[in-house]
LUMSEKE-631939 format. One record per atom (N, C-alpha, C, O): atom name; chain; x, z, y. Coordinates in steps of 0.02 Angstrom, whole numbers, plus 50000, padded with zeros to 5 digits. Layout:
CA	A	X	Z	Y
...
//
This chain:
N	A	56480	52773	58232
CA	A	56532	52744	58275
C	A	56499	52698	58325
O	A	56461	52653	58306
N	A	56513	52708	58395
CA	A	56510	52645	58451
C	A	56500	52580	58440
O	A	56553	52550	58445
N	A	56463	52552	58431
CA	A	56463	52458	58433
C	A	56527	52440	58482
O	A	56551	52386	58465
N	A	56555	52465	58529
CA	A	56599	52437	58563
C	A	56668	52437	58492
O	A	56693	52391	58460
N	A	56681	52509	58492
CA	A	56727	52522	58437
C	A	56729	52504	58368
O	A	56786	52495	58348
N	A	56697	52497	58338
CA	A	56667	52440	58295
C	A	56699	52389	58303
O	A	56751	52383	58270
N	A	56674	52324	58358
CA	A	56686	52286	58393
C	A	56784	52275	58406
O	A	56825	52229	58403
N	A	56783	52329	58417
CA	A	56873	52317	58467
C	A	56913	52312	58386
O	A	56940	52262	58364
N	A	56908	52369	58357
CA	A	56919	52357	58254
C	A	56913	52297	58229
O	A	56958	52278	58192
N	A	56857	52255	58242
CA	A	56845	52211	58197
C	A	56893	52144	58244
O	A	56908	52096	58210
N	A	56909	52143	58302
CA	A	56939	52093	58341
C	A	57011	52111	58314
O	A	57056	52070	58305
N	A	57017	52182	58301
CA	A	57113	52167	58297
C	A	57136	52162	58213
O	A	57193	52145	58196
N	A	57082	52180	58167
CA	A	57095	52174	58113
C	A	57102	52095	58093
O	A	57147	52077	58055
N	A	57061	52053	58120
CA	A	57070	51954	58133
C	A	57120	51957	58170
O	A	57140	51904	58146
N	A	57169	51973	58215
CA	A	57251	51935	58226
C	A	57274	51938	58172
O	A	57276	51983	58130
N	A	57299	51867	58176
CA	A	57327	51840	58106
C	A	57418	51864	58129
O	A	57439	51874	58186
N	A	57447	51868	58081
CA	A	57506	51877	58059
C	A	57536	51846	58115
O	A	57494	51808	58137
N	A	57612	51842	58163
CA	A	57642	51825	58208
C	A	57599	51785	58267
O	A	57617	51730	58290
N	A	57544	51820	58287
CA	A	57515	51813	58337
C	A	57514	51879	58358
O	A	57537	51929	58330
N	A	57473	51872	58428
CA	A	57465	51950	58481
C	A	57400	51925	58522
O	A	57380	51869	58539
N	A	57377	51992	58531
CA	A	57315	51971	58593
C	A	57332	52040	58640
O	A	57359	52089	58614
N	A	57315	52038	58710
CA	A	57312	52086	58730
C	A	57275	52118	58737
O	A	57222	52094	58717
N	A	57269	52187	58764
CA	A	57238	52236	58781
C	A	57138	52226	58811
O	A	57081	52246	58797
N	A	57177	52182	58857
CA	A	57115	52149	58900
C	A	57080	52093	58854
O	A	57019	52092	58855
N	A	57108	52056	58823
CA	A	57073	52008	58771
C	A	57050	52048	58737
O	A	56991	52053	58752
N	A	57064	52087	58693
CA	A	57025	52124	58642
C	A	56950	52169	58679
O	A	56891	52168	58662
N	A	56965	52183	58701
CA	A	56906	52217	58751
C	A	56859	52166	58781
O	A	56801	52185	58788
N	A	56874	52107	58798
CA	A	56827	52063	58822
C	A	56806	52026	58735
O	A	56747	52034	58718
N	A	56834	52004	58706
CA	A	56822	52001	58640
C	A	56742	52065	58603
O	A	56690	52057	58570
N	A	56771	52108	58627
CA	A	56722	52156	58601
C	A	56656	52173	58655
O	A	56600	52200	58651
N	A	56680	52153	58686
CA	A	56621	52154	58733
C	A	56602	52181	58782
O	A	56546	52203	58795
N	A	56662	52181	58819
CA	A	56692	52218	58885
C	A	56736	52218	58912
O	A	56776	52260	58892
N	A	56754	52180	58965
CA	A	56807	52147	58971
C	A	56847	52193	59021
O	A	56905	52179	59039
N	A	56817	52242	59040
CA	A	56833	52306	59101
C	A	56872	52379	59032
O	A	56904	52429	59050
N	A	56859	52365	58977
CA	A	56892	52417	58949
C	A	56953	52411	58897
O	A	56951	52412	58835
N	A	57003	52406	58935
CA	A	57077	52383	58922
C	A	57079	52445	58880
O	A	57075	52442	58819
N	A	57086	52504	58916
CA	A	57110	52584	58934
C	A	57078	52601	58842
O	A	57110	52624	58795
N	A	57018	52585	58845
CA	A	56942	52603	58784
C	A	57017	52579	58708
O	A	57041	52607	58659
N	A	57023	52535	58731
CA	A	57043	52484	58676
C	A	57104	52517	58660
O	A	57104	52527	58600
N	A	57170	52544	58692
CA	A	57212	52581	58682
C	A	57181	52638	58659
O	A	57175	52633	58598
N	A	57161	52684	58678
CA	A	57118	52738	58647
C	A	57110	52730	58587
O	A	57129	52773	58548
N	A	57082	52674	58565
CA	A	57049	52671	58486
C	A	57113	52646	58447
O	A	57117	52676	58393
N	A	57161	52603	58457
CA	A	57211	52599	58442
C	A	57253	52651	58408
O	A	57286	52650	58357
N	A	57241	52694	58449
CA	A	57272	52763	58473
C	A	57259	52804	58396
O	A	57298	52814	58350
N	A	57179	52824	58406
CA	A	57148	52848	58365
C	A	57129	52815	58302
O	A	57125	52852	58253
N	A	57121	52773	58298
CA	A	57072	52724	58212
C	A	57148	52689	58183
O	A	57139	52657	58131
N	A	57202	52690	58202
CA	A	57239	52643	58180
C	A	57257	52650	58110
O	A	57270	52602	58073
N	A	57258	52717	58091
CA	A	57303	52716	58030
C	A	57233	52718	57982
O	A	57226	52681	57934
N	A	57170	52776	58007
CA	A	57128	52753	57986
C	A	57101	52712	57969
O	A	57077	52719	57913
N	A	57091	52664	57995
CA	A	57065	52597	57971
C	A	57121	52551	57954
O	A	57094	52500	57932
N	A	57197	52542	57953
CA	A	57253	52542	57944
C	A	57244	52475	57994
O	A	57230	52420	57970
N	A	57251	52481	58045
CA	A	57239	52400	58100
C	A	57306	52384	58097
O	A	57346	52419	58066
N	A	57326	52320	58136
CA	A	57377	52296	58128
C	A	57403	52288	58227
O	A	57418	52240	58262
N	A	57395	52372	58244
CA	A	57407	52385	58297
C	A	57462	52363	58350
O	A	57461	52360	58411
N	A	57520	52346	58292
CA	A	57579	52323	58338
C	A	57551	52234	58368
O	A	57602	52204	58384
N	A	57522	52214	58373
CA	A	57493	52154	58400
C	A	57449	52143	58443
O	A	57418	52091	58452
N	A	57444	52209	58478
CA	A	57422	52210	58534
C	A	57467	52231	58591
O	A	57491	52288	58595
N	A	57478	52180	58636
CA	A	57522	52213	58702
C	A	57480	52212	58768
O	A	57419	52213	58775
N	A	57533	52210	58816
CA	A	57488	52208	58891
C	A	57476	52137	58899
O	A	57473	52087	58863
N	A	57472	52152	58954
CA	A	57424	52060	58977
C	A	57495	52049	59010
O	A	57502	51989	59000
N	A	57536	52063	59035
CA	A	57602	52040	59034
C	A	57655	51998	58986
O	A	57697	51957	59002
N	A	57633	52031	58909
CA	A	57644	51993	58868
C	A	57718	52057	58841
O	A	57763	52047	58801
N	A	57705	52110	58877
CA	A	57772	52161	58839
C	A	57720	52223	58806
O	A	57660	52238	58806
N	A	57777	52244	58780
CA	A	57748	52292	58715
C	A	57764	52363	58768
O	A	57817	52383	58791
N	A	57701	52388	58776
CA	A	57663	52462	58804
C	A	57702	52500	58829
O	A	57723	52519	58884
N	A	57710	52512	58745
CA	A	57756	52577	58696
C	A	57833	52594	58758
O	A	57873	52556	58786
N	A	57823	52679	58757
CA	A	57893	52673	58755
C	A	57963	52692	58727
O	A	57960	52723	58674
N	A	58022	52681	58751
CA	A	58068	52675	58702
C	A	58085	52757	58665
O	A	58097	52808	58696
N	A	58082	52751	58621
CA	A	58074	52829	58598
C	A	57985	52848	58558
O	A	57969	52889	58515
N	A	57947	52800	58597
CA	A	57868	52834	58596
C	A	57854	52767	58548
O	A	57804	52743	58575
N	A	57868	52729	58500
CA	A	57823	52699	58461
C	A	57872	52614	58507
O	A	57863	52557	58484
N	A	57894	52620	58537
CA	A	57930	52528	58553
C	A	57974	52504	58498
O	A	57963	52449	58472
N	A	58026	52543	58480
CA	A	58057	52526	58413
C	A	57994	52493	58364
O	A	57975	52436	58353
N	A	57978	52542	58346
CA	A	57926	52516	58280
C	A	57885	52450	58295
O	A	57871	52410	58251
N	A	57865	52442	58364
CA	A	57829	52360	58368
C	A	57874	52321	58380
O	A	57858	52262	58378
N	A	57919	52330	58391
CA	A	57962	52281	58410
C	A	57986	52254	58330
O	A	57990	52193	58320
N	A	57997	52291	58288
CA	A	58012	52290	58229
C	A	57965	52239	58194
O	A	57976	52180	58181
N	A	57900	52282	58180
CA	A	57847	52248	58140
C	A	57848	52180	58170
O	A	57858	52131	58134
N	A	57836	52174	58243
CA	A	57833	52093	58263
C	A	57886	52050	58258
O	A	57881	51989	58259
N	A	57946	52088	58252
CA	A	58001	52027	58226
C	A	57987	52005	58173
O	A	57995	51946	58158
N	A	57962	52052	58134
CA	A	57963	52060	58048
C	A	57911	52006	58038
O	A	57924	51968	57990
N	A	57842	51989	58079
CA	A	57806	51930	58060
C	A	57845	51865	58097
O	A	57816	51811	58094
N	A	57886	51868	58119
CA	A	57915	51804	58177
C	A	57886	51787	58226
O	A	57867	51729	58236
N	A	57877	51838	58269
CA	A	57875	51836	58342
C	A	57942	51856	58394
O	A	57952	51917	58388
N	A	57975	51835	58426
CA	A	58021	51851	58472
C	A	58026	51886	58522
O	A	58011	51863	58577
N	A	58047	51945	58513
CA	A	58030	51998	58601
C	A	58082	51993	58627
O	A	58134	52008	58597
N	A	58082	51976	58677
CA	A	58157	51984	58720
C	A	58173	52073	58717
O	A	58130	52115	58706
N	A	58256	52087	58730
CA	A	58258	52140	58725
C	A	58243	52198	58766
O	A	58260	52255	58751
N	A	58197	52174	58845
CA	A	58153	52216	58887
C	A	58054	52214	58820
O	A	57999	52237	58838
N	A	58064	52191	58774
CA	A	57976	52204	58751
C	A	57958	52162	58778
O	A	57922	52186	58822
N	A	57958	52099	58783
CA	A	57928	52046	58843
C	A	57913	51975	58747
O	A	57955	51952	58708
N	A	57852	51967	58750
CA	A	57837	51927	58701
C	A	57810	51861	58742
O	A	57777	51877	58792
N	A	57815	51799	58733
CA	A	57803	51726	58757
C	A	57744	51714	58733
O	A	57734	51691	58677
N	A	57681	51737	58793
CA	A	57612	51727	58786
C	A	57585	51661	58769
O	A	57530	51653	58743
N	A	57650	51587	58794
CA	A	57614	51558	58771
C	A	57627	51517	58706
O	A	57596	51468	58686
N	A	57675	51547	58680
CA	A	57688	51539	58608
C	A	57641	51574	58556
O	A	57603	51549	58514
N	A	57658	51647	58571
CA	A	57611	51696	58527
C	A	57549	51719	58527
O	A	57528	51739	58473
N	A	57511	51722	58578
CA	A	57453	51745	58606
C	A	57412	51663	58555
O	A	57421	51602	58550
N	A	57346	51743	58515
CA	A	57306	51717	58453
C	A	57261	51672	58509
O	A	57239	51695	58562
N	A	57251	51600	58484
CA	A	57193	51574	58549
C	A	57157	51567	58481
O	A	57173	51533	58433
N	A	57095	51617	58491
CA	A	57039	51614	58451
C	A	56992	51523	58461
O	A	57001	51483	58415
N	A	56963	51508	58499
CA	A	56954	51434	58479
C	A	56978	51379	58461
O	A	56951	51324	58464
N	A	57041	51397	58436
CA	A	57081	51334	58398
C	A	57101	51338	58334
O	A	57133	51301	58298
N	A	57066	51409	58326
CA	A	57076	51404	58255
C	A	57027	51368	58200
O	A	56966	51360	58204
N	A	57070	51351	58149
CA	A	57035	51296	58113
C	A	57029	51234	58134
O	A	57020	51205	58081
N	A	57028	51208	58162
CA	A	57051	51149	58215
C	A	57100	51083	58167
O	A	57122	51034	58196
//
């Protein structure tokens, strides 16, 4: 497997429970901050495999991807289900939810 992919796995398996990172964080996280697109892909592909905790990744907008019919139900679900709030356009409050990795432990 890819060190990048590797990498993008091991960043989304650490969001903790009712947090989110996006697309673009995870990819700069892993070590590339140009492969948003890479990071959906693997999402795409490794999720159930490696069982990631995929619904916690959205856009850099802060709404969920997915669309309605194609997988939006189901994140919208799981992320209520940890207590995160989506408005009912998929729109999550980046600066409530969004994981800020240097404050943790703090």
């Amino acid at each position: 497997m890819e060190l990048f992919t590797e990498e993008v796995i091991r960043v989304i398996k650490s969001i903790p429970k009712g947090k989110v990172l996006t697309y673009k964080i995870v990819a700069s996280l892993a070590g590339n901050h140009l492969a948003s697109r890479q990071v959906a892909r693997i999402l795409h592909s490794c999720s159930k495999k490696y069982k990631l905790p995929w619904h916690r990744v959205i856009n850099s907008q802060g709404y969920i991807s997915l669309p309605v019919g194609g997988g939006f139900e189901e994140q919208f679900i799981l992320l209520n289900k940890e207590g995160v709030f989506i408005s009912p356009a998929g729109r999550v409050d980046l600066k409530k939810y969004l994981w800020c990795i240097k404050n943790e432990g703090e």
